[in-house]
N, C-alpha and C positions, 0 to 999 in steps of 0.2 A: 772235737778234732784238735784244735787252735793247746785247750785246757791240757791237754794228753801229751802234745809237744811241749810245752812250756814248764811241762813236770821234770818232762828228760830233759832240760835243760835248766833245770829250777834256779844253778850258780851264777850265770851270767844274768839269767832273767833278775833275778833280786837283784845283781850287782848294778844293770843298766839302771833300775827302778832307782833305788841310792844315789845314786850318780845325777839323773835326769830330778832328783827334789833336790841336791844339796846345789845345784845349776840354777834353779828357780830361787832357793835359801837366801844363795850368794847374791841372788840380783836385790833379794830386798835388804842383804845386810848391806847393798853398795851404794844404795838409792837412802836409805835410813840415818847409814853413818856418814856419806858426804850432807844430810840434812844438819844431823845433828852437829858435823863440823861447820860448816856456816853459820848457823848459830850462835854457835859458842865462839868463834871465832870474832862473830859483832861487837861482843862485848870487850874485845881488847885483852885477854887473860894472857899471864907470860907462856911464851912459845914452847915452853918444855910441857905445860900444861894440856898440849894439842897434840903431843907427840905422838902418844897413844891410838889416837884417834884418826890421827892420820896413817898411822901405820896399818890402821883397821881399815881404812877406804883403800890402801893398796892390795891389802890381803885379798879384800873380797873383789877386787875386778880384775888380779891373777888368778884367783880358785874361780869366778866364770870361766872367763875362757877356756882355763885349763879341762875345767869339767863338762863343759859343754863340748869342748873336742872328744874328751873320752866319749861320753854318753851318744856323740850321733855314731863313732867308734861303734863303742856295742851292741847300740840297737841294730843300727844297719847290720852290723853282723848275724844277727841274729834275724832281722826282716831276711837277708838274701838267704840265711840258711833255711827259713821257713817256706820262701816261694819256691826253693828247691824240690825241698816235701811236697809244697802241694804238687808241682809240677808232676811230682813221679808217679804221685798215690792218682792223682786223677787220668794220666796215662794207662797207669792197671787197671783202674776204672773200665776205661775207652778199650781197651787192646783185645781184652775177651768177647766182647758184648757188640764188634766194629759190626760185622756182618750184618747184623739187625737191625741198630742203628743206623747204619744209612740206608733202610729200607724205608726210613719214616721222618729221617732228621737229613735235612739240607748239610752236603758236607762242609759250608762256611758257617752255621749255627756251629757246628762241631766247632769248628777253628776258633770261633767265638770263643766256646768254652774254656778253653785252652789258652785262648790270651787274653780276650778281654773278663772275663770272670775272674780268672786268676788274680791277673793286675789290681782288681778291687778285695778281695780276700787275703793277698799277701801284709796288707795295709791294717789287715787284726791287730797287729802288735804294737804299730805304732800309733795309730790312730784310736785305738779302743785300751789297753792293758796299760800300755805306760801313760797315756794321759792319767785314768783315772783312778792310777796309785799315784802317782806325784800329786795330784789336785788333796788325797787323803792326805799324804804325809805333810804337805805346806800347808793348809787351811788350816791341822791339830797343833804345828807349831808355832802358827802364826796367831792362834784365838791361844792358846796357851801360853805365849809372851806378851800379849794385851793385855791380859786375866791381870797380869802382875802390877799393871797399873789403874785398871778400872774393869771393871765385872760387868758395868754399861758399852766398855769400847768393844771388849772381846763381844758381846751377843750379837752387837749390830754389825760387828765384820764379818762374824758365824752366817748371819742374815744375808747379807749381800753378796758372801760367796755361795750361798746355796740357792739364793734368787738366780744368780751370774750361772753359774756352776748344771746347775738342775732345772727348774721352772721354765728358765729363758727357753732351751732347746729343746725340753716336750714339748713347749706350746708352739714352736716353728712346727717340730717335726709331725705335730699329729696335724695342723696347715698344708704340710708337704706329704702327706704320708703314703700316695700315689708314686710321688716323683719314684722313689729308689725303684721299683715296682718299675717304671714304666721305663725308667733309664739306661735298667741292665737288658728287658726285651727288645729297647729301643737298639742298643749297640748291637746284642747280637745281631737285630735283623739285617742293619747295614752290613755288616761284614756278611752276613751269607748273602745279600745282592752283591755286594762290591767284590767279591768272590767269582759268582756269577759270573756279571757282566764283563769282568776280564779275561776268565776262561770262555765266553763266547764270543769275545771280541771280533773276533777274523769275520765270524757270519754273522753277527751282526751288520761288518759292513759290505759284508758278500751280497746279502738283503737288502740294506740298506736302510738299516730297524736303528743306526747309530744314535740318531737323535731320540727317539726310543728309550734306547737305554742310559741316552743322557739325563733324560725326564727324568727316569725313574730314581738315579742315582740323585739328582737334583735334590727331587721328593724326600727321600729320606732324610738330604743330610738337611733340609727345612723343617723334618719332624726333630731331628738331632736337638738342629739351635733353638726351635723354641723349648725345648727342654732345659737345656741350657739356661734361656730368657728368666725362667721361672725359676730354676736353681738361683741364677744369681739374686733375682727379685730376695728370695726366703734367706740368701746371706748376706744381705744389704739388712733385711729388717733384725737378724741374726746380731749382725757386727751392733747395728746402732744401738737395738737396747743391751748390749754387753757392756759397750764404754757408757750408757745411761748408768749403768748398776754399778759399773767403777766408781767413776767418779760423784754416781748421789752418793756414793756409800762412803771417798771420804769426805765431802760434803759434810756429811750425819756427824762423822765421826771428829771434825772441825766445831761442827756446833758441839757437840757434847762436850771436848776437852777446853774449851773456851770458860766455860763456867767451873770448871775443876781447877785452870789459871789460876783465874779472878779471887778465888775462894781460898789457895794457897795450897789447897789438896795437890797440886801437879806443881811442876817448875814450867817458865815459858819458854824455857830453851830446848822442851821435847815438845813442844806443839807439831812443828815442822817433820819431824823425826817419824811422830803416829802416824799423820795425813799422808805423807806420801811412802811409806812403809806400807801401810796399809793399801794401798793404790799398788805399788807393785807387786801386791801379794794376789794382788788378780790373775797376773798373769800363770798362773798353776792352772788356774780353770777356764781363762780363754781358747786351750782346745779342744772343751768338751761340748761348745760349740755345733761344731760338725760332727758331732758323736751319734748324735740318735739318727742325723739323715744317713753317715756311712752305715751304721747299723743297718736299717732298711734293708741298704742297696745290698751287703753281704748277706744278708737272711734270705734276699732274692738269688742272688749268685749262688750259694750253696743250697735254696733248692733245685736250681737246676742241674747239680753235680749231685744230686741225692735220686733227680728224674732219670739219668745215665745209673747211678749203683740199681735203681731197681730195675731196670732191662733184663731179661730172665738169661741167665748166663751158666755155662756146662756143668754139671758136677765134677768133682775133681774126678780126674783119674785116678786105679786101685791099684793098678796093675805095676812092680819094680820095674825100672830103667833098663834091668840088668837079662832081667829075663823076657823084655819086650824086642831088644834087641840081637838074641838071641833066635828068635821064634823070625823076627823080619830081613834076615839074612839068609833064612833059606832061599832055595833056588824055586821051590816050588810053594804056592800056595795059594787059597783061593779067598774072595767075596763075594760073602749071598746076602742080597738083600731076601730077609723073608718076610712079608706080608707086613711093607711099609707104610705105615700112615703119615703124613706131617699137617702140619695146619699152621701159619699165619695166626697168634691167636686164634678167633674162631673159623677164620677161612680157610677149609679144607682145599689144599693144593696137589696133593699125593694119597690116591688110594688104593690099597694092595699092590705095592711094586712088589713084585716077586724076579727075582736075575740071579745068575752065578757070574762068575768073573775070574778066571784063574792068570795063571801066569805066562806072560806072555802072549795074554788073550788083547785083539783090538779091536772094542764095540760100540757100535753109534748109539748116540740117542736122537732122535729126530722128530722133529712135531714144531706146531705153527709157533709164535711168538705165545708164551706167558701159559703152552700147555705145562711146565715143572721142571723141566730142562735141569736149568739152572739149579734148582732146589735138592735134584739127586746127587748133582756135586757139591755144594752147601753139605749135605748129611752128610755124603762120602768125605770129603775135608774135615768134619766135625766141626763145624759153623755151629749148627743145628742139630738138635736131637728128635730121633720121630715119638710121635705122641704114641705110636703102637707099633708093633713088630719089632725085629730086631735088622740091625746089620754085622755080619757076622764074618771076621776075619780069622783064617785058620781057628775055626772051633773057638773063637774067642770074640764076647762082643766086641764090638770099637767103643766102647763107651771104657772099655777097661786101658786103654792102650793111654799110656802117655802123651802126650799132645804133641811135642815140643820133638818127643822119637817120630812118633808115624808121620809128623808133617817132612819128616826127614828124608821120608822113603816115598813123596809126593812132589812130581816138577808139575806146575803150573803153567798153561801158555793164556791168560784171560782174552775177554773180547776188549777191553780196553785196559794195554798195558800202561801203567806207570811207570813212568820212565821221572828219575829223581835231576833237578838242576846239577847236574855233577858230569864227572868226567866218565868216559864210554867206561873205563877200566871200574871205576867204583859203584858202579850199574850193572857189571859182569858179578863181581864179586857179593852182589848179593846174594848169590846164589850158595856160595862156600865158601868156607872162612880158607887162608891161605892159597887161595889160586894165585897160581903164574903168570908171567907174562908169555909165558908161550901155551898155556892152557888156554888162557883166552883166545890166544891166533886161532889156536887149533879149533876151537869151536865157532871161531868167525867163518875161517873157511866152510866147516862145514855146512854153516847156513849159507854161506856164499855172499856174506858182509865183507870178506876182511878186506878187497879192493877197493871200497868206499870208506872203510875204517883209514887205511892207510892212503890215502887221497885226502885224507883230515887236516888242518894245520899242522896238531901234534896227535897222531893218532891215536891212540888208546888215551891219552892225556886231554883230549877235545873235550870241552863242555858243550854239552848237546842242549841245554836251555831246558827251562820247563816242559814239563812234557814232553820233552823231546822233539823239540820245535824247530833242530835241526837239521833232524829225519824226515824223511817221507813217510807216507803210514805205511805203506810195505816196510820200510829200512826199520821203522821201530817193530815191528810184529817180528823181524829176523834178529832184530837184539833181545827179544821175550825170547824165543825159542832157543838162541846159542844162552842166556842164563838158564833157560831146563837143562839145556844138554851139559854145562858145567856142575848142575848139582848132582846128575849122574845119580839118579834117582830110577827105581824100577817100575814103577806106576808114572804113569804119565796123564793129564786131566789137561782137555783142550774145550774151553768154552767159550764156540763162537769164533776162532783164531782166524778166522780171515772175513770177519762182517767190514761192512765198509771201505774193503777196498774195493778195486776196479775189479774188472773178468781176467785182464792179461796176468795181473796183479796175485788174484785168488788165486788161481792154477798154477802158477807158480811156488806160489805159500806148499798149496797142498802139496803138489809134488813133493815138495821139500820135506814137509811133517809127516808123510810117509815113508822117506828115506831114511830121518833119525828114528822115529818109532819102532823099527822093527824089531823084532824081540822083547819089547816092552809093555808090557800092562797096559792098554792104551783106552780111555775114555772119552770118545770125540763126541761132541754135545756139539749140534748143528741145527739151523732149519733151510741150512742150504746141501745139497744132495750129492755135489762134484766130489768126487773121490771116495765115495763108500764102498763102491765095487773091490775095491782092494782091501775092505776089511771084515772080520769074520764071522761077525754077526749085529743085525743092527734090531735098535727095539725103537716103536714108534709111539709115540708118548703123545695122548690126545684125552683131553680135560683130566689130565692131571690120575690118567690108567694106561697101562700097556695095551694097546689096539692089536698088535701085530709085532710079530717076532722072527726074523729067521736072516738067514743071506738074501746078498743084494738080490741073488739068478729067484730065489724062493720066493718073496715077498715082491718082484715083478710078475712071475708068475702068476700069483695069489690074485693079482690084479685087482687090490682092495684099494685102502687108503693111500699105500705108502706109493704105487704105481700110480694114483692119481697127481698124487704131488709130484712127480716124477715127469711126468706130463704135464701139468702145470709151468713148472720151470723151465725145463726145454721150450714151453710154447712163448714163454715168458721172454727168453733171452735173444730165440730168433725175430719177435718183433723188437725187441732192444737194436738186435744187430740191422734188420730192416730200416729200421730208421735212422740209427746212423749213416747206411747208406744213402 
C-alpha cells in the first residue's frame, strides 16, 4: 500500500530522504570540525590557519538547522498527505461492506479503526522509510571517510552501527513481540467500551449501573497502562543498550587510534575529531530503535483493515447511469421479489419470499422480532444480495441498477434515526443536495415540526447535539420523515418508524406517515399492527417465510396468525392502559 504511494510520489520522497541524511551529515561534520578545531587550536597555530575551520563549524550548524527545518517540511508533507490516503481508501473500505459489518463489529471497534489504526499506520513514512534510508546513506558515508584513515576504524564503526542499528531492536522486539498485537486490540477495545458507555449514559443512570460502567471503563484503561508499563520497561532496556553501543563503540574506536598516534601512522590532533564523529554518526540509527515494535503494531493495524476489505461486498453494477435513470422516472413500474433466499453466511434467514410491489402500492411487513423484516429491506436497498432468486425491478434485476441512482429513488425513515451533532438545516439537507430554506419549512410543517423548529434559539440554525439530544424521540422521528419527504423520492421504506415511542406518540407518527405516503411506493416493515388497516396489502413474515398474505378486512377474517397477534396486542395495551389506571 505505503510502497505504491511512495512511487507516485517518488520526487519528494527521495528529496525528504536527501535532506533527512545531509541533517544527520551536517551534525557529524559539526561535532567533528568543532573537535578538530579545539585541537588544533591547543597548539597555538596563527589565526589565519583556523580560518578554514572555522568557517566549516559555521557552515555545518547553518546547513542543520537549515535542513532539518526543510526535511520535517517534507516529510510532514508528505506523512499528512499519506494519512489523507489512508483515511479515504479505508472509508471506501467501510462505506460498501457498512450494512454487515455492524451486524458483527461493535460500532466503536469501527471507530477505532478509523482513528486509532490510522494514527499508527500514517507513521509508515516516518517512522519505517525515512529512518532506514538515512541510517543507509550516513553509516556508507561515515565507514567510507574512516576507510580513509584506517580500515580498523571503519569495520569497528560498520559493527557498532549494525549492532546499534539492527541486533539491538530484533532482540527487544522478538521480547515484545505480543505487545504491538495486544496494543492495537487493546485500544480498539476501549474505544468501542468508551463509545458504549457514553452513548448509554442516560440509562445507565436511569438504572443506576453508573458505577458499573465506571468499573468497566476503569478496567480497561488498567489493561491500557499496564501495556504501557511494559512498552516503556522494552524502551528503557532499548534506549540503554543503544548509548551502551554508542559510546563502547567510540570507546573501541579511541583504543584503536591511540596506538596508530603513538606509532606516527595518525596525527594527535584527529584523535578527538574520529571519537566523537564517530559517536554522532550514531545518531542515523537511533530511530531504528522503535522500528521492529512500530512494525508489529502496523502489521496488526493493517490486518484489521485487510478483516474490513475481506467482508463480502456487491458486485459492481452493469447497468449505464443514463439509461437507469431513464427506466426510474416512469410513473409506473413494479417489484417482484421471486423465490428469494438470503442467509447470514450459513444462517438461513429468508426462504422463498415471493411479492409484487408496483407503484403507488403500500405493503406491510409484519411478524415477531428477528422473523427477516429487516433483511427484505437490506435486499430491497441493496445492502445485501440473495444467495437465490432474483429481485426483479421493471423486468430488470436490481443487481444491474446503479447504486448511487436507485438509492436516489429510495427515502428511508429507520428505527433508529441518526441525527448528526449539526444544525436542524444541515440534517435536512441530507437528503438533497441544494434545498432551501423554505423547502425545509415546507416539509417541517408538513410533519408538524416547524413550530418547535421555530421555538429554537435560531431555528433551522439550532444545533440539536449528538443524536439529537435536543429532540424528543417523537421530534427526531418527524425530522427523519420531513428528510424522506425532502428527497421527494417515490418508494418510500419505513423500518420500525415508530418503535420506542409512547402510544400517544406512535399514533400520531402513524397518522402522520400515512398522510405523506399516499401515492407513494410505500414499504412499512412493523411488529406493531396500529395503522395497517389503511394500507393495501400486508404480508406476515414468520421464521424467515410468508405465512399469510392479503388486506388488513382478509387476513382478520382468515383468523390465522396475523389475527392472533392482532388480539394479542389489543389485549396487550388494554392491560398497559389498566394499569396505568
Amino acid at each position: 500500500m505505503i510502497a505504491a504511494w511512495l512511487k507516485a510520489h517518488k520526487g519528494q520522497t527521495l528529496l525528504s530522504v536527501v535532506v533527512a541524511s545531509a541533517t544527520v551529515l551536517a551534525g557529524v561534520g559539526l561535532l567533528s570540525s568543532s573537535a578538530y578545531l579545539i585541537s588544533w587550536a591547543a597548539l597555538r597555530p596563527p589565526i589565519l590557519d583556523l580560518m578554514l575551520v572555522i568557517v566549516a563549524v559555521r557552515f555545518f550548524a547553518l546547513s542543520r538547522a537549515t535542513c532539518r527545518y526543510v526535511e520535517r517540511m517534507l516529510s510532514h508533507d508528505l506523512t499528512f498527505r499519506w494519512l489523507a490516503t489512508l483515511r479515504v481508501q479505508l472509508y471506501r473500505l467501510l462505506e460498501p461492506r457498512l450494512p454487515r459489518l455492524l451486524l458483527r463489529t461493535r460500532s466503536g471497534d469501527l471507530l477505532g479503526r478509523m482513528v486509532s489504526d490510522v494514527d499508527v499506520l500514517q507513521h509508515m513514512y516516518l517512522r519505517v522509510v525515512v529512518p532506514i534510508a538515512t541510517a543507509v546513506i550516513v553509516a556508507t558515508v561515515t565507514v567510507f571517510a574512516l576507510s580513509t584513515f584506517s580500515l580498523s576504524l571503519a569495520l569497528v564503526t560498520l559493527l557498532g552501527l549494525v549492532l546499534n542499528g539492527v541486533a539491538v531492536p530484533i532482540g527487544i522486539a522478538r521480547h515484545a513481540a505480543q505487545w504491538g498485537d495486544e496494543s492495537v486490540e487493546a485500544r480498539s477495545q476501549a474505544s468501542a467500551d468508551l463509545v458504549e458507555q457514553l452513548q448509554g449514559m442516560q440509562d445507565a443512570l436511569i438504572f443506576g449501573q453508573a458505577d458499573r460502567s465506571r468499573a468497566r471503563v476503569h478496567a480497561q484503561s488498567r489493561v491500557m497502562a499496564g501495556l504501557e508499563t511494559r512498552h516503556a520497561k522494552w524502551t528503557a532496556w532499548q534506549d540503554g543498550l543503544s548509548h551502551l553501543c554508542a559510546f563502547g563503540t567510540m570507546w573501541v574506536i579511541l583504543w584503536l587510534a591511540i596506538p596508530l598516534i603513538t606509532s606516527g601512522a595518525l596525527g594527535g590532533i584527529w584523535l578527538a575529531l574520529l571519537s566523537l564523529g564517530v559517536l554522532s554518526s550514531f545518531e542515523a540509527v537511533q530511530p531504528l530503535g522503535t522500528l521492529w515494535t512500530f512494525r508489529q503494531q502496523s502489521q496488526a493495524a493493517q490486518q484489521r483493515a485487510e478483516d474490513i476489505e475481506s467482508t463480502p461486498v456487491q458486485t459492481e453494477r452493469m447497468i449505464s447511469e443514463e439509461r437507469v435513470d431513464e427506466v426510474l422516472t416512469a410513473d409506473a413500474y413494479s417489484i417482484r421479489f421471486e423465490s428469494v433466499d438470503f442467509a447470514y453466511e450459513e444462517d438461513f434467514v429468508l426462504r422463498d419470499i415471493r411479492f409484487t410491489w408496483t407503484a403507488g402500492y403500500r405493503l406491510a411487513l409484519v411478524g415477531p422480532s428477528g422473523a427477516g423484516k429487516s433483511s427484505i429491506a437490506h435486499l430491497l436497498l441493496g445492502f445485501e444480495r440473495p444467495i437465490a432468486g432474483q429481485i426483479i425491478v421493471n423486468q430488470r434485476d436490481l443487481a444491474a441498477w446503479h447504486p448511487s441512482i436507485w438509492m436516489q429513488q429510495i427515502a428511508v425513515v429507520p428505527q433508529h434515526t441518526h441525527l448528526f451533532n449539526n444544525t436542524v438545516r444541515e440534517n435536512l439537507r441530507l437528503a438533497r443536495q441544494g434545498i432551501s430554506d423554505d423547502e425545509c419549512w415546507a416539509a417541517l410543517e408538513q410533519v408538524q415540526l416547524a413550530g418547535t423548529i421555530r421555538a429554537l434559539p435560531h431555528g433551522l440554525d439550532t444545533w440539536i447535539g449528538e443524536q439529537g439530544a435536543r429532540l424528543s424521540g417523537g421530534e427526531r422521528q418527524r425530522l427523519a420523515i420531513a428528510r424522506a419527504v425532502l428527497k421527494q423520492a417515490p418508494i418510500w421504506v419505513l423500518d420500525e418508524p415508530t418503535s420506542h415511542l409512547d402510544r400517544s406518540t406512535e399514533q400520531a407518527l402513524v397518522q402522520l406517515l400515512l398522510d405523506v405516503t399516499k401515492g407513494k411506493s410505500t414499504l412499512w416493515i412493523s411488529h406493531r399492527l396500529i395503522g395497517l388497516d389503511c394500507l393495501d396489502s400486508i404480508l406476515v413474515i414468520q421464521q424467515g417465510g410468508i405465512c399469510e398474505r392479503g388486506s388488513h378486512e382478509k387476513l382478520i377474517a382468515a383468523n390465522g396468525y396475523y389475527a392472533r397477534m392482532l388480539r394479542q396486542e389489543h389485549q396487550l395495551l388494554n392491560d398497559n392502559d389498566s394499569g396505568s389506571g
